[in-house]
PyMOL Python script that loads the backbone (N, CA, C, O; Angstrom):
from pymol import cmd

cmd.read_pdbstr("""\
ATOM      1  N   UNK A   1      12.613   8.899  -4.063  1.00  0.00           N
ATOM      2  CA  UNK A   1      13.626   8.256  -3.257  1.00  0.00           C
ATOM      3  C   UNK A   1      13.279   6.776  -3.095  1.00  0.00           C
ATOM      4  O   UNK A   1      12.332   6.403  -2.403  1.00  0.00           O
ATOM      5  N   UNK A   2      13.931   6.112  -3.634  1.00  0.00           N
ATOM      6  CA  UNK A   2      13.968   4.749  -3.163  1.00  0.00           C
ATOM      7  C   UNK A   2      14.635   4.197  -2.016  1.00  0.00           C
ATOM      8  O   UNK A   2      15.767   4.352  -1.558  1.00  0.00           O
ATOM      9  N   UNK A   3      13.424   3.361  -1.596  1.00  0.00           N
ATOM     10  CA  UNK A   3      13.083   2.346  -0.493  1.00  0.00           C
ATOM     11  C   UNK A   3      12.592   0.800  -0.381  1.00  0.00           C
ATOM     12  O   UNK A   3      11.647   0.221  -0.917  1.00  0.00           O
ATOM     13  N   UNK A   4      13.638   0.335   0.561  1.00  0.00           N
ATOM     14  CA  UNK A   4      13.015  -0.739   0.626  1.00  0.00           C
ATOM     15  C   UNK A   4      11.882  -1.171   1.434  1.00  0.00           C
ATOM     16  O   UNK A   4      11.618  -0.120   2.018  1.00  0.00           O
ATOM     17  N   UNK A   5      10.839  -2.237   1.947  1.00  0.00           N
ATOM     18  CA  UNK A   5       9.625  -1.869   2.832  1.00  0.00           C
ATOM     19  C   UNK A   5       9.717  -3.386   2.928  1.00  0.00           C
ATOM     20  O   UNK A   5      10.175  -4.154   2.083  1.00  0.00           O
ATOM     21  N   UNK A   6       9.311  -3.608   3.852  1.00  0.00           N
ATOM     22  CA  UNK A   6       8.299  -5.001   3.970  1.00  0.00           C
ATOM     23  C   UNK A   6       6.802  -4.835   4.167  1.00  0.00           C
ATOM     24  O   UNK A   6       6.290  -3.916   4.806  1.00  0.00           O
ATOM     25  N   UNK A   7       6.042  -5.978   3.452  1.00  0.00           N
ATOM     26  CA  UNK A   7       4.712  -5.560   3.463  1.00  0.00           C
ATOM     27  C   UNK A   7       4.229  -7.238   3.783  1.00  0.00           C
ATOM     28  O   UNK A   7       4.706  -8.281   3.336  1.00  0.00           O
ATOM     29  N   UNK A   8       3.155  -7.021   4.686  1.00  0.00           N
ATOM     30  CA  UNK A   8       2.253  -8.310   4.636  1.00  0.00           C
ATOM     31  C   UNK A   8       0.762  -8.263   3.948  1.00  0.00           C
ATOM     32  O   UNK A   8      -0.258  -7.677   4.313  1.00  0.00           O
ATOM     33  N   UNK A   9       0.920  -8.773   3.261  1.00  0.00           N
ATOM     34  CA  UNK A   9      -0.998  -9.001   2.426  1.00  0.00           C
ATOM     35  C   UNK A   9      -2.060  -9.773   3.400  1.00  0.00           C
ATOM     36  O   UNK A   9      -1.887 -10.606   4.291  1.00  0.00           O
ATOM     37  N   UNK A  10      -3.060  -9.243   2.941  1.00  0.00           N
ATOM     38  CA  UNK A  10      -4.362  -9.613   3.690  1.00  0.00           C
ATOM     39  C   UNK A  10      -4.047 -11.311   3.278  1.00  0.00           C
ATOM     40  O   UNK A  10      -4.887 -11.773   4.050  1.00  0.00           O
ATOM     41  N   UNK A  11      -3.838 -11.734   3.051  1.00  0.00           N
ATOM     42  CA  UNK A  11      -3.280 -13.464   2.501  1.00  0.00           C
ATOM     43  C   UNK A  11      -2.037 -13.914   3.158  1.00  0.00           C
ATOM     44  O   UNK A  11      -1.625 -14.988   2.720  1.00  0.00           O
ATOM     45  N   UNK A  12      -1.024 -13.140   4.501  1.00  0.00           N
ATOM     46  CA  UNK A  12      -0.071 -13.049   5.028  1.00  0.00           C
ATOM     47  C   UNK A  12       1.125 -13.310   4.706  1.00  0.00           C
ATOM     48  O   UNK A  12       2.040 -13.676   5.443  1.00  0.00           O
ATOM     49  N   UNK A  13       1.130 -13.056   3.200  1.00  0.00           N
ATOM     50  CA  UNK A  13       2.077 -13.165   2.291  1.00  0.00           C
ATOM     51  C   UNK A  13       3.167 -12.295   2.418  1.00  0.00           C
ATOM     52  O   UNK A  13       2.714 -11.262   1.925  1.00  0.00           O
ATOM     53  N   UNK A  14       4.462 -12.024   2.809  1.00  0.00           N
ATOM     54  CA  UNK A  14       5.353 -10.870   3.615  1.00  0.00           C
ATOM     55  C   UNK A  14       6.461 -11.134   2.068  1.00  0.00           C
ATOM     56  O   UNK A  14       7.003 -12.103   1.536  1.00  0.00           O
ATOM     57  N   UNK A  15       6.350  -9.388   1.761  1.00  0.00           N
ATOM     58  CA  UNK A  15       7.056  -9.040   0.211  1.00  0.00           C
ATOM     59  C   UNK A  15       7.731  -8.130   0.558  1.00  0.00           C
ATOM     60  O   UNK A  15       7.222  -7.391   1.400  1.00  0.00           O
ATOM     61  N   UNK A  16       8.820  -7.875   0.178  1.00  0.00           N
ATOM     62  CA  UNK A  16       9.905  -7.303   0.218  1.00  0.00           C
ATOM     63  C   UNK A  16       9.364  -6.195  -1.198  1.00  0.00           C
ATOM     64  O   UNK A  16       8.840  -6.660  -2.210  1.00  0.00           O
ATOM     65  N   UNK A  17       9.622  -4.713  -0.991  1.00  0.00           N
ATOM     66  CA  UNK A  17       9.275  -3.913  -2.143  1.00  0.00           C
ATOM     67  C   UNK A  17      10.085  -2.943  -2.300  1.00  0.00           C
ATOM     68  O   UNK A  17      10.783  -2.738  -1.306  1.00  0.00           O
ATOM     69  N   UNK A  18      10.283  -2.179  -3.282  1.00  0.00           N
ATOM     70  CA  UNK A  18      11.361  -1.040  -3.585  1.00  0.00           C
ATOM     71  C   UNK A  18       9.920  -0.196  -4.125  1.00  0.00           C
ATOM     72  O   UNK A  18       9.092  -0.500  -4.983  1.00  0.00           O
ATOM     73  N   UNK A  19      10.029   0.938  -3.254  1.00  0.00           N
ATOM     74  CA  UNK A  19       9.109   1.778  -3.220  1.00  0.00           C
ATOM     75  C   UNK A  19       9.053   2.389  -4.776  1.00  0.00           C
ATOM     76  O   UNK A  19       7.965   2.731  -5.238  1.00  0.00           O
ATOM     77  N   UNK A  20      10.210   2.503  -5.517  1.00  0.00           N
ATOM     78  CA  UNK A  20      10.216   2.927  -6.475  1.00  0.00           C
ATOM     79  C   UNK A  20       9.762   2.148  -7.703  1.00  0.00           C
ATOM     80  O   UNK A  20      10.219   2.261  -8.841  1.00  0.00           O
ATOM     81  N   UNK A  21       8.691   1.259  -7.248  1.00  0.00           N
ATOM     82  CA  UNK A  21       8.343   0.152  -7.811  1.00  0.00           C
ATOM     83  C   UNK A  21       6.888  -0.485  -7.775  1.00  0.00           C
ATOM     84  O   UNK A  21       6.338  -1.513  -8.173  1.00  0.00           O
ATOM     85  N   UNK A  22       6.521   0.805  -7.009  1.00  0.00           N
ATOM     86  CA  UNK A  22       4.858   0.831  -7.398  1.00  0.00           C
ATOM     87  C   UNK A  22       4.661   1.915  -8.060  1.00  0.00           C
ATOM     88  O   UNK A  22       5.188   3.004  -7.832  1.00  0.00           O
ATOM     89  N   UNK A  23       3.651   1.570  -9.170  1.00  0.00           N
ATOM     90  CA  UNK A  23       2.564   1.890 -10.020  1.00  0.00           C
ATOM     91  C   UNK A  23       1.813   2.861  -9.339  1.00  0.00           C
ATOM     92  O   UNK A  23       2.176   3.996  -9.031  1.00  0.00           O
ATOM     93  N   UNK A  24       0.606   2.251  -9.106  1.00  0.00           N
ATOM     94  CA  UNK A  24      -0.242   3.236  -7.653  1.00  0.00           C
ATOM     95  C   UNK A  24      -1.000   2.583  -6.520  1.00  0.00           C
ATOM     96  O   UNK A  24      -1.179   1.366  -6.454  1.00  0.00           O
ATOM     97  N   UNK A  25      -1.359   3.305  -5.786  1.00  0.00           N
ATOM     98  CA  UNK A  25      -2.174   2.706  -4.872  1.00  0.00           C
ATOM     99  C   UNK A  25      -3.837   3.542  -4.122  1.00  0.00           C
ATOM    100  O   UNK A  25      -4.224   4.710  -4.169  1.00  0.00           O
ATOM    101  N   UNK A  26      -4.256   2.690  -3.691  1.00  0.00           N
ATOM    102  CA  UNK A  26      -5.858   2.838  -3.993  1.00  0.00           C
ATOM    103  C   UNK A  26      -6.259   2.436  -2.716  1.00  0.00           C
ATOM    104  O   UNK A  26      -5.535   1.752  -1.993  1.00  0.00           O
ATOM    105  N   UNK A  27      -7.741   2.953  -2.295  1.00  0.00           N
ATOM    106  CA  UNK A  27      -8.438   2.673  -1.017  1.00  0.00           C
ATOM    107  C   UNK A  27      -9.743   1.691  -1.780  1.00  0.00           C
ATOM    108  O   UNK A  27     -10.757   1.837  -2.462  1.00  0.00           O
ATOM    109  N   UNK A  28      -9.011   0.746  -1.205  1.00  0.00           N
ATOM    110  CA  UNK A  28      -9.863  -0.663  -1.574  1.00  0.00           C
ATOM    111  C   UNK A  28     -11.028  -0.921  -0.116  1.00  0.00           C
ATOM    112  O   UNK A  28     -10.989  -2.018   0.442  1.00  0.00           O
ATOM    113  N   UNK A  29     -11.604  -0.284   0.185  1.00  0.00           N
ATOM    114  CA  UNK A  29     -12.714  -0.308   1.024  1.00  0.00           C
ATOM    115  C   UNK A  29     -14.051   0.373   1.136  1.00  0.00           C
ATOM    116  O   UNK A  29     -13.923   1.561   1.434  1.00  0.00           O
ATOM    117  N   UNK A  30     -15.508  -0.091   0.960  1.00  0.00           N
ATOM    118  CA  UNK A  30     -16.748   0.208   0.532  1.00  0.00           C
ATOM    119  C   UNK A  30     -16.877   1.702   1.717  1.00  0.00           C
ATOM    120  O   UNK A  30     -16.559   1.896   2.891  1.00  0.00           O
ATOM    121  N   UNK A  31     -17.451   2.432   0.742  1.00  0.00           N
ATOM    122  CA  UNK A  31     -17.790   3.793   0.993  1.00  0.00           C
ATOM    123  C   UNK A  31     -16.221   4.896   1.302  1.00  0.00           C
ATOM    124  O   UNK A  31     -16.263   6.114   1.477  1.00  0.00           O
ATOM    125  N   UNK A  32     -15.385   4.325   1.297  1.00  0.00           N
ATOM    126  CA  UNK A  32     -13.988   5.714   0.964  1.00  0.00           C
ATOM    127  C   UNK A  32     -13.624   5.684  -0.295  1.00  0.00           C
ATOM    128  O   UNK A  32     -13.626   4.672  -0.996  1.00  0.00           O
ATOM    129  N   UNK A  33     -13.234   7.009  -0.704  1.00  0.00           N
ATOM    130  CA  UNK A  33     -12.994   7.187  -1.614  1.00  0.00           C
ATOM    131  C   UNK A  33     -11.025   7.213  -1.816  1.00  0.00           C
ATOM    132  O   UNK A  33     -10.446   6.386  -1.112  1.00  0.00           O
ATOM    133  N   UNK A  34     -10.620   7.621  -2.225  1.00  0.00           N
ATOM    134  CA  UNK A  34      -9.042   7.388  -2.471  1.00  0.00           C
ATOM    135  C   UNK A  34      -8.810   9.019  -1.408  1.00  0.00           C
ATOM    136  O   UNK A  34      -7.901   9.128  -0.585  1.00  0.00           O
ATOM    137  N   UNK A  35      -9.680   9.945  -1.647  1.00  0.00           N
ATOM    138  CA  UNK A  35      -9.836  11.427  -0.749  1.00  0.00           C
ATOM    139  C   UNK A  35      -9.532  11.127   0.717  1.00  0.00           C
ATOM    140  O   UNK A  35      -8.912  11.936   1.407  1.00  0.00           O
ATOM    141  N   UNK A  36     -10.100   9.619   1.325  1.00  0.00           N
ATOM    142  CA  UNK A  36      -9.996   9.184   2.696  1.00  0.00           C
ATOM    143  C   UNK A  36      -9.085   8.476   3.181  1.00  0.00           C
ATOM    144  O   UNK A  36      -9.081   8.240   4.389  1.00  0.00           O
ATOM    145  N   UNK A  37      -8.210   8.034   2.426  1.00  0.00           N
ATOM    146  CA  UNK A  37      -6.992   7.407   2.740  1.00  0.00           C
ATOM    147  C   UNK A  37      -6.531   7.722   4.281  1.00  0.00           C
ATOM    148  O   UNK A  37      -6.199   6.765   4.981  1.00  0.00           O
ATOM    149  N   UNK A  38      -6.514   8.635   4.652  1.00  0.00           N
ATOM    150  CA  UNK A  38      -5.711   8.650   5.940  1.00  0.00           C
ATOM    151  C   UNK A  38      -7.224   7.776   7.076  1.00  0.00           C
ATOM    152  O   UNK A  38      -7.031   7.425   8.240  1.00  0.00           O
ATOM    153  N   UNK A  39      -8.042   7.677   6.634  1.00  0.00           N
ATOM    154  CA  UNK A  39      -8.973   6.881   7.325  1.00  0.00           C
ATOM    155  C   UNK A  39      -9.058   5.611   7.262  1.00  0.00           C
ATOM    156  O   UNK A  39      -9.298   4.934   8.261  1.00  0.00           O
ATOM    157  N   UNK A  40      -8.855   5.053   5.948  1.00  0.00           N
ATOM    158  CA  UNK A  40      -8.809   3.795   5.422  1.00  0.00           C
ATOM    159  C   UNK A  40      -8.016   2.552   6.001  1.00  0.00           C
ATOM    160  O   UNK A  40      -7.005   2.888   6.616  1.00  0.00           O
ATOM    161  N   UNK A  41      -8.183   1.591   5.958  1.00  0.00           N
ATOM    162  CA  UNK A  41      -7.279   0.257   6.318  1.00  0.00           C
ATOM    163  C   UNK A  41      -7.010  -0.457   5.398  1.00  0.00           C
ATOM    164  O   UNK A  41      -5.832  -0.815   5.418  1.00  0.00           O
ATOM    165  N   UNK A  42      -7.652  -0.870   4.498  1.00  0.00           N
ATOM    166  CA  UNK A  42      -7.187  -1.448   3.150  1.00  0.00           C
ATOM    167  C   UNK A  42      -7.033  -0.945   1.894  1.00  0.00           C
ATOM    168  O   UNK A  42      -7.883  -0.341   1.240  1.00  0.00           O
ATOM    169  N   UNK A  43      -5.741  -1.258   1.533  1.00  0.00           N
ATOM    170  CA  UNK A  43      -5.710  -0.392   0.357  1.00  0.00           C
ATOM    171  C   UNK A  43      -4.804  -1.851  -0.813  1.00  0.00           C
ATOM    172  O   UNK A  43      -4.126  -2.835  -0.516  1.00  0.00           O
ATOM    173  N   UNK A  44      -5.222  -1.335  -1.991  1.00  0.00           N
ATOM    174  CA  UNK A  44      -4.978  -2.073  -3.342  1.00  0.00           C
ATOM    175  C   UNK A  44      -3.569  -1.696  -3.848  1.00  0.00           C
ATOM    176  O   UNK A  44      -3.297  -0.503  -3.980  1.00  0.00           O
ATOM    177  N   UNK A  45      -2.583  -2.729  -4.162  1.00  0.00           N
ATOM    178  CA  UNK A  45      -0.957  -1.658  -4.296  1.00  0.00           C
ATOM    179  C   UNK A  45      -0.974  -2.131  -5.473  1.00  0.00           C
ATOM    180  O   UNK A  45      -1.262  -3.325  -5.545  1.00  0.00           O
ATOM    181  N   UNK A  46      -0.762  -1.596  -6.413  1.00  0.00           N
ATOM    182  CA  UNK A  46       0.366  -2.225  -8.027  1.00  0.00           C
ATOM    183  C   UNK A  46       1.144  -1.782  -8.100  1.00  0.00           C
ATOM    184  O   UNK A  46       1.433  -0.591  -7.985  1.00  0.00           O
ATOM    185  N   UNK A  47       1.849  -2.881  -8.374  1.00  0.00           N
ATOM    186  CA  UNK A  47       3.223  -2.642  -8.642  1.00  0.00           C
ATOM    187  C   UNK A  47       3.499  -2.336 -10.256  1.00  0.00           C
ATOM    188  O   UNK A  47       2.583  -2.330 -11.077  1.00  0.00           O
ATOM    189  N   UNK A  48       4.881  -2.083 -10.591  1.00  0.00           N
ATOM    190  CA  UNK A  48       5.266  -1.533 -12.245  1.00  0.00           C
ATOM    191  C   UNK A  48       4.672  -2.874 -13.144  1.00  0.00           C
ATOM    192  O   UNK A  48       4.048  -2.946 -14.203  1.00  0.00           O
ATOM    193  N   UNK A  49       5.243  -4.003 -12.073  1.00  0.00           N
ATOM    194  CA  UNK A  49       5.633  -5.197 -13.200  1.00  0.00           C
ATOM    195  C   UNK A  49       3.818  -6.087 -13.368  1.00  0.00           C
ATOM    196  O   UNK A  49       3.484  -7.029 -14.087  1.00  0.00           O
ATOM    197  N   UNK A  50       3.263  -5.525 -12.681  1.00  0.00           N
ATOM    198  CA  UNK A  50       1.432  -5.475 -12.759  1.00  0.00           C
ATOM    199  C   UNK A  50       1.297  -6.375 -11.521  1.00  0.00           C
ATOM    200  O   UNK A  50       0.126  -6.712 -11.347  1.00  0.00           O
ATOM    201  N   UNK A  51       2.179  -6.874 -10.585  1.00  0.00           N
ATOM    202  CA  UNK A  51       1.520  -7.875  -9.424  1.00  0.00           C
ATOM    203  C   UNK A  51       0.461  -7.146  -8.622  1.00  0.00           C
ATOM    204  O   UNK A  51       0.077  -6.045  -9.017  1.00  0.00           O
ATOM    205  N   UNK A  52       0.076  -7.570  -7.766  1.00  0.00           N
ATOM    206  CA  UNK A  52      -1.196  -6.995  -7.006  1.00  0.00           C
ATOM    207  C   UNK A  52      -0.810  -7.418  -5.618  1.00  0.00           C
ATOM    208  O   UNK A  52      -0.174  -8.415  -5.275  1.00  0.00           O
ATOM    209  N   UNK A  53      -1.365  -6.378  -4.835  1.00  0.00           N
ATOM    210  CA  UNK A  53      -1.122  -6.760  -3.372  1.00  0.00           C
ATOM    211  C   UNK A  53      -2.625  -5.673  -2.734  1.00  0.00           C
ATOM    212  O   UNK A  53      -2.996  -4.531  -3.003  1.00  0.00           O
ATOM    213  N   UNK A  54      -3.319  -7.130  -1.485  1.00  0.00           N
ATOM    214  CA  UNK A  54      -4.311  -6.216  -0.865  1.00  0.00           C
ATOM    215  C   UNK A  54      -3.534  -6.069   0.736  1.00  0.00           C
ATOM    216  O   UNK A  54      -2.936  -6.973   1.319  1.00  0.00           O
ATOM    217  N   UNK A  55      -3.709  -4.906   1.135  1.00  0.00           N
ATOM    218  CA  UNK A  55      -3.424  -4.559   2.252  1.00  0.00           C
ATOM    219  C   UNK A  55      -3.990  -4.309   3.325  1.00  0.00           C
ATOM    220  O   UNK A  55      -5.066  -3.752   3.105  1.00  0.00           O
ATOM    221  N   UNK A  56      -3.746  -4.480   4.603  1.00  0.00           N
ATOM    222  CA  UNK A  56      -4.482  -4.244   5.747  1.00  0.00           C
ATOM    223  C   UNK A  56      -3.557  -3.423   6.656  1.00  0.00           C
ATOM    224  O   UNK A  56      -2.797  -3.991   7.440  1.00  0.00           O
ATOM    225  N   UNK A  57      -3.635  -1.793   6.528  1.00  0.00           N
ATOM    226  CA  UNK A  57      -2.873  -0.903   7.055  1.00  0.00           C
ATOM    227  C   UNK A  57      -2.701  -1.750   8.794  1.00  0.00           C
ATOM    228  O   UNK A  57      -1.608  -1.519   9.311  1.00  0.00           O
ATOM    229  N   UNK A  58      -3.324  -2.332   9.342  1.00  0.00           N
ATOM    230  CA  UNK A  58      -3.133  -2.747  10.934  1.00  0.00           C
ATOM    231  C   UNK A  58      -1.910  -4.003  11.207  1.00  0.00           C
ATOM    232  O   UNK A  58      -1.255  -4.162  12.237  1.00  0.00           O
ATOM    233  N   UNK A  59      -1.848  -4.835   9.898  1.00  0.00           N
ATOM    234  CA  UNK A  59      -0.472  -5.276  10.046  1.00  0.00           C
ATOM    235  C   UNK A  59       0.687  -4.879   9.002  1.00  0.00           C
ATOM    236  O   UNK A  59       1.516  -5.620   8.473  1.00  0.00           O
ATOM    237  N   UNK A  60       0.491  -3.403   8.851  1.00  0.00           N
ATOM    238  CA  UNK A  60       1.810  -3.365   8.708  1.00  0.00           C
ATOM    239  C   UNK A  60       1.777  -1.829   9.021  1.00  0.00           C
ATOM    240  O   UNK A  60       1.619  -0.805   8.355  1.00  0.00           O
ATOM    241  N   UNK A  61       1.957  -2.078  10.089  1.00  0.00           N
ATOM    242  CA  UNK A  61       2.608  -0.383  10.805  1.00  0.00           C
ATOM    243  C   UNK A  61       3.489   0.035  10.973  1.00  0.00           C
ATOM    244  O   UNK A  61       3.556   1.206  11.347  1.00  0.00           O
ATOM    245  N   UNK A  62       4.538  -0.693  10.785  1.00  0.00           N
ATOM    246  CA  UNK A  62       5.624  -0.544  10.433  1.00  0.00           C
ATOM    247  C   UNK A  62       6.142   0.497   9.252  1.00  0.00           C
ATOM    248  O   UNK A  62       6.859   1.498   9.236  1.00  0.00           O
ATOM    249  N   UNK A  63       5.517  -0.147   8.426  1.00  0.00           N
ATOM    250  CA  UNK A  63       5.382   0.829   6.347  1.00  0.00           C
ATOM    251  C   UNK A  63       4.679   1.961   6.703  1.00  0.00           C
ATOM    252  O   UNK A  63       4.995   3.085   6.312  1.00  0.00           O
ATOM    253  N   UNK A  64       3.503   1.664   7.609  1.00  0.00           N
ATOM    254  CA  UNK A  64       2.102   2.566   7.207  1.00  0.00           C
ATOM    255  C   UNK A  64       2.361   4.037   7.096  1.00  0.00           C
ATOM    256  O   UNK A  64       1.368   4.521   6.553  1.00  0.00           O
ATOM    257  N   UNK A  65       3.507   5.252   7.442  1.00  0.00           N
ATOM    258  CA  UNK A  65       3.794   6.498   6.821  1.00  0.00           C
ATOM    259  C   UNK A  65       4.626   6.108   6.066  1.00  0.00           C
ATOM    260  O   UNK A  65       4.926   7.100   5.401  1.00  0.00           O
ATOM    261  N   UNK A  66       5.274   5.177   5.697  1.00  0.00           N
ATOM    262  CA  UNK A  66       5.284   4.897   3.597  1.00  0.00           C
ATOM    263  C   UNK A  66       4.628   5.120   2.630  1.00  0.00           C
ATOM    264  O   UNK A  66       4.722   5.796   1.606  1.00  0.00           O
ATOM    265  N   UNK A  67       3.772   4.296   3.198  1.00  0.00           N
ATOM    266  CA  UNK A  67       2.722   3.827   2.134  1.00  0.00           C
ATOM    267  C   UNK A  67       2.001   4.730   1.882  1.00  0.00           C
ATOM    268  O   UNK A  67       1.601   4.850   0.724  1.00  0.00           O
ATOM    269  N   UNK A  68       1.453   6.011   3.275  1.00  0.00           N
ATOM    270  CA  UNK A  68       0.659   6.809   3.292  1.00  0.00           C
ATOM    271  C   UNK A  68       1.337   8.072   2.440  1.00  0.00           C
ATOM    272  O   UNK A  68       0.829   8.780   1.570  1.00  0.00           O
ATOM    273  N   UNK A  69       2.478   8.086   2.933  1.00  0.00           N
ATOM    274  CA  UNK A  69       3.728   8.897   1.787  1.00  0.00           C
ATOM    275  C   UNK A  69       3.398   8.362   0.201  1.00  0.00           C
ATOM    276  O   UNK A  69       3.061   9.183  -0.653  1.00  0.00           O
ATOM    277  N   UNK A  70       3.479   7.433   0.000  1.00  0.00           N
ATOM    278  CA  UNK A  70       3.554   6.863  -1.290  1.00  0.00           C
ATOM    279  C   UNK A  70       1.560   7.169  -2.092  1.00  0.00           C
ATOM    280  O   UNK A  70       1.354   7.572  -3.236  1.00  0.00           O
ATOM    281  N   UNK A  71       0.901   6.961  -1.473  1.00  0.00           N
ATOM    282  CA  UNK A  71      -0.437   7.308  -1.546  1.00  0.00           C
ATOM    283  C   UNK A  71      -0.765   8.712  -1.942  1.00  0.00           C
ATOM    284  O   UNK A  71      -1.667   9.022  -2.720  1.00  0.00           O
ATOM    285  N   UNK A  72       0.108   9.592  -1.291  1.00  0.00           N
ATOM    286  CA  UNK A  72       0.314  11.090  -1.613  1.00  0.00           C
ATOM    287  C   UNK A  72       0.275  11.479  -2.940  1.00  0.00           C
ATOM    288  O   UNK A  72      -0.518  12.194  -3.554  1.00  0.00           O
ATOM    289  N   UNK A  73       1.886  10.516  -3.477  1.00  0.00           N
ATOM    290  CA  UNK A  73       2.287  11.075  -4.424  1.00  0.00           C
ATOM    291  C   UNK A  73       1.992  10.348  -5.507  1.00  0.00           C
ATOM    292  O   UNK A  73       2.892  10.355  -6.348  1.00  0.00           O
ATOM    293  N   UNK A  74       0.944   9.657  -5.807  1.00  0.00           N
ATOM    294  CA  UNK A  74       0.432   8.481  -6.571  1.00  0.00           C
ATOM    295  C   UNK A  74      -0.515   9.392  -7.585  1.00  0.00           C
ATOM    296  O   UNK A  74      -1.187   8.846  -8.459  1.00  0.00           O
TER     297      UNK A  74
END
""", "prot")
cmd.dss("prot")
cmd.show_as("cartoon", "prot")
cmd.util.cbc("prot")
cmd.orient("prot")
């Protein structure tokens, strides 16, 4: 199902995304594994078209059962 999201990057860069438009996403933080995600705060997004985005689940709580949705099914 496509969605639209707003996302802010650890760089406070605010992107507009169509969920159906990431690649995958990853727990970009020392000692979790991708298994810990629901613990995690930063996570690594790619998108189809190869951009990169780092994330800090605390500003954007808004997305964050998106993303955590989207993390699922990755």
């Amino acid at each position: 199902m496509s969605r639209v999201i707003k996302i802010i990057t650890t760089d406070g860069l605010v992107v507009e995304i169509d969920t159906t438009d990431v690649d995958f996403i990853e727990v970009q933080e020392e000692g979790l594994t991708d298994d810990d995600y629901t613990e995690a705060r930063y996570f690594h997004m790619v998108m189809k078209d190869e951009e990169e985005y780092l994330l800090d689940v605390v500003d954007n709580l808004d997305p964050r059962e998106t993303l955590l949705d989207l993390f699922q099914t990755m």
